[in-house]
C-alpha positions in Angstrom: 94.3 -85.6 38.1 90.6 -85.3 36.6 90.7 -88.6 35.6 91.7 -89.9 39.7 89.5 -87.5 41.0 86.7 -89.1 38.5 87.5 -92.5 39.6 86.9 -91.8 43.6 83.7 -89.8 42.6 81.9 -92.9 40.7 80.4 -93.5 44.6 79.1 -90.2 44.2 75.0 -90.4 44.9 75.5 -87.6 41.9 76.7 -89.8 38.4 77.4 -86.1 36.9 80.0 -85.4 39.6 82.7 -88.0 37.7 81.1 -88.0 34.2 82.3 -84.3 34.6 85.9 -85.2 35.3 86.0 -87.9 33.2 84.9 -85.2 30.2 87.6 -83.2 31.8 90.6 -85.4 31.1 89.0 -86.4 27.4 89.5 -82.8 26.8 92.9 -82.4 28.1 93.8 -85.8 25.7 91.1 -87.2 23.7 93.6 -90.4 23.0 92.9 -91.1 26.6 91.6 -95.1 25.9 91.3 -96.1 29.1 89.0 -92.7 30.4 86.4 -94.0 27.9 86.7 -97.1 29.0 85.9 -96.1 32.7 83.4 -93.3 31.6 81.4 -96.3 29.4 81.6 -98.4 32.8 80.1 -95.6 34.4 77.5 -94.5 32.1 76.4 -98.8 31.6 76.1 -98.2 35.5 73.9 -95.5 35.9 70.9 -96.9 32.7 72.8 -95.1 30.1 73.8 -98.1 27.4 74.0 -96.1 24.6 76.2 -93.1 25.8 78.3 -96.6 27.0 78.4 -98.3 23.6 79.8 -95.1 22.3 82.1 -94.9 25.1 83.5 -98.5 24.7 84.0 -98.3 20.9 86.3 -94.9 21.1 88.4 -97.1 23.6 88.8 -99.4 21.1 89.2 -97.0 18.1 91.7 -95.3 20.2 93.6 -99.0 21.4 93.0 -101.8 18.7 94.2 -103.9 21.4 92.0 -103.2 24.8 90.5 -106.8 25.1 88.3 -105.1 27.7 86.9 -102.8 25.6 86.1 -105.4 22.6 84.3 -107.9 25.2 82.4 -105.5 27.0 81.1 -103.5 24.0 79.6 -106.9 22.4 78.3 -107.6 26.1 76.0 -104.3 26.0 75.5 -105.0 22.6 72.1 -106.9 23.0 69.7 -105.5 20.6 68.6 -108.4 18.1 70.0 -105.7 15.4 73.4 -105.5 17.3 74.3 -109.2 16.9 76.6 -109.5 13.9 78.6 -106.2 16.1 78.4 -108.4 19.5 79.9 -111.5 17.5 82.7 -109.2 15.7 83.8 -107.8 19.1 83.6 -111.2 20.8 85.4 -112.7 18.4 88.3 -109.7 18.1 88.5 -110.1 22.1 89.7 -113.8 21.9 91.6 -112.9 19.1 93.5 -110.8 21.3 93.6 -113.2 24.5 92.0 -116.5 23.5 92.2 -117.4 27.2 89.8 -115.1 28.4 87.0 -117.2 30.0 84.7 -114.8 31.0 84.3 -113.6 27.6 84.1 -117.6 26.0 81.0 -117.6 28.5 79.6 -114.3 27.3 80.2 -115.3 23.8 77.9 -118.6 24.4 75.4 -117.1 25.6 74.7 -114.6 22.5 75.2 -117.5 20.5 72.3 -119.3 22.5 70.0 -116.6 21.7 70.5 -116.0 18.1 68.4 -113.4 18.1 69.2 -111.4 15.1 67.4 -109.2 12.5 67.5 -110.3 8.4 67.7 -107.0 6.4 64.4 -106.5 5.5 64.0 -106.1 9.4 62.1 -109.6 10.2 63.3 -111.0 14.0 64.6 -114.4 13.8 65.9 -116.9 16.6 69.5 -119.2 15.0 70.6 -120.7 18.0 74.1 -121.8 17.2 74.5 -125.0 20.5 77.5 -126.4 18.9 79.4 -123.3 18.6 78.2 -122.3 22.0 79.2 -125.5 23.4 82.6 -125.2 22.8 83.0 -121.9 24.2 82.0 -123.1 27.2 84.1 -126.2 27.5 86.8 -123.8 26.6 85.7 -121.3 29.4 85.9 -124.2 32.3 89.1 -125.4 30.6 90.6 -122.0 31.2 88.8 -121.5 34.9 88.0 -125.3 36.2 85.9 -123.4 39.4 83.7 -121.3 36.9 80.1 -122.3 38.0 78.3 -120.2 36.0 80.4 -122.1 32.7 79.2 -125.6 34.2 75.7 -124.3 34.7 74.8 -123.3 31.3 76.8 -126.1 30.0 74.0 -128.6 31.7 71.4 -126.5 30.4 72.3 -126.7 27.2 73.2 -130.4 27.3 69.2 -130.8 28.7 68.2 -129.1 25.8 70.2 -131.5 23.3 68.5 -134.2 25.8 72.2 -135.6 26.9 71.2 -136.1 30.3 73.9 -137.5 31.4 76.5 -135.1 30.8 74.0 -132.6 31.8 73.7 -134.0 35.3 77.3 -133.8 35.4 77.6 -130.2 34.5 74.7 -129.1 37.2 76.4 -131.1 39.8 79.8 -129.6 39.2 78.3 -126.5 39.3 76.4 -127.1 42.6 80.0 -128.6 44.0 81.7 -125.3 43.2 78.9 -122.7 44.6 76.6 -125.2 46.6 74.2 -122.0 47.2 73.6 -121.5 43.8 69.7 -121.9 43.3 69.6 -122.2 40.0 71.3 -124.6 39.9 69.6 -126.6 42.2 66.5 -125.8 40.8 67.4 -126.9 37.3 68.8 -129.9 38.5 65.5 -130.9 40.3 63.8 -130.0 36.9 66.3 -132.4 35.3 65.5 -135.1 38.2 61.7 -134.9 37.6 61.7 -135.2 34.1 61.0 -138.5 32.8 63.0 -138.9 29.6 66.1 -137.9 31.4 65.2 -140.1 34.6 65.9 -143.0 32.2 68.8 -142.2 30.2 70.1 -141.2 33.6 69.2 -144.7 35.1 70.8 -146.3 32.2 73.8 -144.4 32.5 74.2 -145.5 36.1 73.8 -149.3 34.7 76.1 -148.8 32.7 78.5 -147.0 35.0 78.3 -149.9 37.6 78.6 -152.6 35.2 82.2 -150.5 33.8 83.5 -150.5 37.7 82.2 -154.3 37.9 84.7 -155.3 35.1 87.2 -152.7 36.1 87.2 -149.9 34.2 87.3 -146.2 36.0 83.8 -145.1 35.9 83.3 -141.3 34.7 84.7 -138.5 36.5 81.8 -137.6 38.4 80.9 -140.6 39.6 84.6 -140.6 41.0 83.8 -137.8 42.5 80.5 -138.9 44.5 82.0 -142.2 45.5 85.6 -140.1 46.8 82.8 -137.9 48.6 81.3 -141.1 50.0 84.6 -142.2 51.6 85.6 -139.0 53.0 82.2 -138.8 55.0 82.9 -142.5 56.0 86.5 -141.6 57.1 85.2 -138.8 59.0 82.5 -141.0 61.0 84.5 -143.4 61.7 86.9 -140.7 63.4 
């Protein structure tokens, strides 16, 4: 009962209110995984990330097998002297359900950042793009209308200067969530820059002269030129 009552009283203008019942339950069984699960939730919520950290790891001392737990523990865990945790929980999460695509996403993103301490305390930045890159081609394999997945998929593409493939990933995103701004935005960036303005332009050659001798062009430009017909079609009705 505590622990209901806890859960209806996380609206409460008062975050004491549930962390109170919450603390209640724990008392009446301190095996109670999913309680610290809710009450880490709770206390991330409200500014507390440490008091969350510790209330995510006891779920997952208590249940070696809540997914949950493991992914959102190495979320929160974004300290530069927290990153070989964040990977080990990451990585214990897809262990667990491999098809998790929100936590393939999350996973890229620490690996992006590399930001990590050495022992002797110095801050260094090990990007890891290939790694990263294949959790996120995982992540849209698993969710095919993930925009956030296709967005940082082009962004990281711009950065390894394949422009191409980048385009494609910012306009798939934008085709998913057309009111995503940042995509747009990074797509304009894309568009204005002029390295990528002629790789793109010789990837458009190159497209055209593959439909000239018959070949299927790539999947996007499938997609604008299927686009193109429906809004003929729809004209012409």
């Amino acid at each position: 009962a505590n622990f209901y009552l806890a859960m209806i009283l996380r609206e409460d203008d008062d975050p004491g209110l549930a962390k109170k019942h919450f603390y209640r339950a724990l008392d009446i069984n301190p095996d109670f995984a999913l309680a610290y699960y809710e009450l880490a939730h709770h206390s991330e919520k409200h500014g507390d990330l440490n008091e969350a950290k510790i209330h995510f790891q006891k779920a997952t001392d208590i249940d070696q097998n809540f997914v949950e737990a493991y992914f959102n523990l190495a979320r929160i865990l974004t300290n530069p002297s927290e990153y070989d945790q964040a990977i080990r929980n990451y990585e214990t999460a897809l262990e667990i359900n491999p098809d998790f695509a929100e936590c393939h996403y999350w996973f890229s993103k620490l690996l992006v950042a590399g930001e990590r301490l050495e022992p002797d305390g110095t801050l260094i930045k090990k990007s890891d793009p290939q790694r990263a890159e294949r959790h996120l081609r995982k992540a849209i394999a698993i969710d095919p209308r993930f925009s956030k997945a296709f967005y940082r998929l082009g962004l990281l593409l711009k950065e390894q200067e394949k422009f191409a493939d980048a385009y494609d990933q910012l306009e798939r995103a934008i085709e998913i969530n057309p009111k995503f701004a940042k995509a747009h935005f990074h797509m304009a960036v894309l568009l204005m820059d002029e390295k990528a303005a002629k790789a793109l332009s010789r990837a458009k050659r190159s497209t055209e002269g593959s439909s000239a001798n018959g070949r299927k062009p790539p999947a996007s430009k499938r997609r604008r030129t299927v686009a193109k017909r429906e809004t003929t079609r729809k004209k012409a009705g």
